[in-house]
VOGU-3710 file (C-alpha; in Angstrom, 3 decimals, decimal comma):
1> xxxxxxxxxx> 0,000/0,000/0,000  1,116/3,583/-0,434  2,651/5,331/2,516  3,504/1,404/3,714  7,175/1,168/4,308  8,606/-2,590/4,885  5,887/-5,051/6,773  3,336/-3,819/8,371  3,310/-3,776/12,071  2,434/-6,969/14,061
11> xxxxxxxxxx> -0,866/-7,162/16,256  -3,663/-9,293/16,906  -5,997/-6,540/14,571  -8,952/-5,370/14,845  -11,721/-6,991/12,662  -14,693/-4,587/10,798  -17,862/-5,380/12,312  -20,139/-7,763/10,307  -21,915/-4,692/9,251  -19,299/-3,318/7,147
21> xxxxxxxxxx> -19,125/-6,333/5,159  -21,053/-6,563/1,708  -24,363/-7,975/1,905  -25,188/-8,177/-2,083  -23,429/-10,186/-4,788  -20,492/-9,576/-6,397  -20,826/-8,657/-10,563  -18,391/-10,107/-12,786  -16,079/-7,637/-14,265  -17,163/-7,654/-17,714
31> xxxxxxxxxx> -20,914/-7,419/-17,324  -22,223/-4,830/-19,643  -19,646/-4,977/-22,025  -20,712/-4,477/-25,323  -23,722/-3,778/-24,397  -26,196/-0,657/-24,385  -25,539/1,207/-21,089  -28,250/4,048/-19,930  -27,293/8,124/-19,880  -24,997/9,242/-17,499
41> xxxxxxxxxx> -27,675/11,557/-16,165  -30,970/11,781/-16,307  -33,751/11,374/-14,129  -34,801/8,134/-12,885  -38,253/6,461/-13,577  -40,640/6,281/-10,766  -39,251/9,280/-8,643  -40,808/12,626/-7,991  -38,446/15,108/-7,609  -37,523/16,413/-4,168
51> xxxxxxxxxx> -36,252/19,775/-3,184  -32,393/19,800/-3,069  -32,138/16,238/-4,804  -31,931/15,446/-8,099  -31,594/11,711/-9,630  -28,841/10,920/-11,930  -27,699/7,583/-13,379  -23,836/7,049/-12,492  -21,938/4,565/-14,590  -18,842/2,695/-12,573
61> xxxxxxxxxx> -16,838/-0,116/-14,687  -15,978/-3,126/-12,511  -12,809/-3,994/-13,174  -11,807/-6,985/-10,963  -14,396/-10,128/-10,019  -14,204/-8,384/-6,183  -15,116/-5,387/-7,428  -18,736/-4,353/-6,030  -21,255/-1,827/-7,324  -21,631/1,109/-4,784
71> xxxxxxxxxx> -25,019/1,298/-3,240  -27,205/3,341/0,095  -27,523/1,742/3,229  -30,955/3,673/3,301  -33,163/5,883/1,038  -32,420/9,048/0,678  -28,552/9,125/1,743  -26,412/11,626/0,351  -23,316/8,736/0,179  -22,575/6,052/-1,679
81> xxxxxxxxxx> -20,864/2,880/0,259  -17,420/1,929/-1,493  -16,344/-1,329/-0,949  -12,647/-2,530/-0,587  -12,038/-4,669/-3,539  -8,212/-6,121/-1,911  -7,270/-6,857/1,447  -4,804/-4,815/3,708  -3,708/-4,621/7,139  -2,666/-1,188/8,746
91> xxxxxxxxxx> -0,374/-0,984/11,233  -1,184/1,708/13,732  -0,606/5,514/12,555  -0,116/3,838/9,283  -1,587/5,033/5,835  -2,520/2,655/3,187  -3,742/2,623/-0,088  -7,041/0,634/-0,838  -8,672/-0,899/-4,032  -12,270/-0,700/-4,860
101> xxxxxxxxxx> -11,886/-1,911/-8,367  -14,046/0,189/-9,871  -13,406/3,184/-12,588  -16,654/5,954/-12,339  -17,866/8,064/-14,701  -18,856/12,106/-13,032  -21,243/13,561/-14,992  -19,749/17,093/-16,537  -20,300/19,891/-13,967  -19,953/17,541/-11,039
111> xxxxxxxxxx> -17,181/16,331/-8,912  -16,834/12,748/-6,391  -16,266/13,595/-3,062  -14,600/10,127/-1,391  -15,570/10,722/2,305  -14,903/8,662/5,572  -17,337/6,730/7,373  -17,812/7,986/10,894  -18,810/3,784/12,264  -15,188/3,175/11,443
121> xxxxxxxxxx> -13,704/6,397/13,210  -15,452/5,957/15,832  -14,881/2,266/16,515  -11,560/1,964/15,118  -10,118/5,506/14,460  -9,841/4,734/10,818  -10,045/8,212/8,664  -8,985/9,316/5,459  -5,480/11,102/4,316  -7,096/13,854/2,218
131> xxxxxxxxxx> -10,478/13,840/3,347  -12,320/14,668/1,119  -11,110/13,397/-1,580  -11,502/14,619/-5,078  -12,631/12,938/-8,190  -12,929/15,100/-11,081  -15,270/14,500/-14,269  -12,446/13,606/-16,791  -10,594/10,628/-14,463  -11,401/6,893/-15,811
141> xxxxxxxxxx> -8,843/4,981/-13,020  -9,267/3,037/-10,447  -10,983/4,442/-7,697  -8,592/4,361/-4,547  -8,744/5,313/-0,521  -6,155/6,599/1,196  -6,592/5,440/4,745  -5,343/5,960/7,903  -5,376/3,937/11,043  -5,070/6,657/14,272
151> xxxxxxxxxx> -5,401/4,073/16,791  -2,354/4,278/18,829  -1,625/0,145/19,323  -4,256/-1,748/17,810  -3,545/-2,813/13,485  -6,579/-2,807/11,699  -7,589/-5,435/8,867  -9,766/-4,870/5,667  -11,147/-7,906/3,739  -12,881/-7,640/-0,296
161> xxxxxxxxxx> -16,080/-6,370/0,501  -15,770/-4,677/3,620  -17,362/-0,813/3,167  -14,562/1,708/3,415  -15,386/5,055/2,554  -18,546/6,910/1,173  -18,723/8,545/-2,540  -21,097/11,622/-2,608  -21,409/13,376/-6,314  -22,360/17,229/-6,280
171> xxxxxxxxxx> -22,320/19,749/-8,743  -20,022/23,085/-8,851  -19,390/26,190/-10,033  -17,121/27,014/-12,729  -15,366/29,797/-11,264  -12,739/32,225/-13,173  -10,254/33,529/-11,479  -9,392/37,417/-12,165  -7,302/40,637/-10,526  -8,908/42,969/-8,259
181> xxxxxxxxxx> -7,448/45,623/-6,821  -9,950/45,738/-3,716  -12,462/43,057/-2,412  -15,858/44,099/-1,462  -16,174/44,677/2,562  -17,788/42,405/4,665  -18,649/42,285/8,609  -15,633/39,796/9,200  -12,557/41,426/7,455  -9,818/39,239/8,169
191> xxxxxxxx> -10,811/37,807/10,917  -9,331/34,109/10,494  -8,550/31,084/12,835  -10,585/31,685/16,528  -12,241/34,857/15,464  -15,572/33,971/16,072  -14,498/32,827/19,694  -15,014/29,034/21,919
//
C-alpha cells in the first residue's frame, strides 16, 4: 500500500464489524460490455423530484471479479458505500492505499467527493489522508482510498467487501479567477482562525 514502508506492524488486529461487510453479490467484471448502457444523467423512472435532490444515473466499470457496485444503506442518503475490492492490514498511525476496483464516470459539472465513514472512526479511528477526496469529471482509473489507522496500538484489517469510505457526487461552479485591486467589505474582514471565539 502507499505510505507502507517494509511489513506492516504486528498485532492481533482489529476486525470490521459484520456490518461493514457486503451484503449483495459480487458482478463479474465484464458485465455490460458491449452492451447498451443508460445516460450518465438523467432522471430516474418512478421518482418525484424532491427539493435539493436530483436523480442521476452514475456509470462505474468493474474492473476486478471483487469489485462491487456502490449502493445506500438507506433511502435518501447523500453517500454512496465503497467497498474494498483487496485486502490490507494497517499498522497503527499507518496510511494505506485501498482498491475498490471500480473506474466511475462524473457527470460534466460535477465532482466525487470520497468521504470517511464515521462507524469506522469511531470504533476503530480509521479516517482518510485527504479527506475529502476529489474525483474530477475527466478521471477513468481506479478508484482508490487513502486510509489511515489513528489508533495508537491496535492494526486494523480490511477484507474484499468490507465498506470503506462513502462517494457523494455534487455539482459546482465554474469559477474564473481574475485581478482585483480591492475586495468588497464584509462584517468579518480578516478575521481568520478563533475569530468567532469558543
Amino acid at each position: 500500500g502507499e505510505g507502507a514502508q517494509g511489513e506492516v506492524a504486528e498485532g492481533s488486529g482489529d476486525q470490521p464489524d459484520q456490518g461493514d461487510r457486503a451484503e449483495q453479490q459480487h458482478q463479474p467484471a465484464g458485465q455490460g460490455a458491449g452492451q447498451q448502457l443508460p445516460p450518465v444523467a438523467g432522471p430516474l423512472p418512478g421518482r418525484a423530484p424532491r427539493v435539493g435532490w436530483a436523480a442521476m444515473r452514475l456509470r462505474f466499470r468493474l474492473l476486478d471479479d471483487a469489485a462491487i457496485l456502490p449502493s445506500r444503506a438507506h433511502e435518501g442518503d447523500a453517500g454512496l458505500d465503497l467497498h474494498a475490492s483487496e485486502p490490507a492490514r494497517i499498522g497503527p498511525g499507518e496510511r494505506w492505499q485501498v482498491g475498490t476496483g471500480l473506474a466511475v464516470e462524473i457527470p460534466d459539472g460535477h465532482a466525487g467527493l470520497v468521504l470517511p465513514r464515521s462507524g469506522l472512526a469511531r470504533r476503530h479511528g480509521i479516517s482518510l489522508v485527504n479527506s475529502p477526496g476529489l474525483i474530477d469529471s475527466g478521471y477513468r482509473g481506479e478508484l482508490k482510498v487513502l486510509l489511515m489507522n489513528n489508533d495508537p496500538a491496535e492494526s486494523f484489517r480490511i477484507e474484499p467487501g468490507d465498506r470503506i469510505a462513502q462517494l457523494m457526487v455534487v455539482p459546482f461552479a465554474v469559477a474564473t479567477p481574475v485581478a482585483a485591486e480591492e475586495l468588497t467589505e464584509s462584517q468579518r474582514g480578516t478575521g481568520g482562525f478563533g475569530s468567532s471565539g469558543r
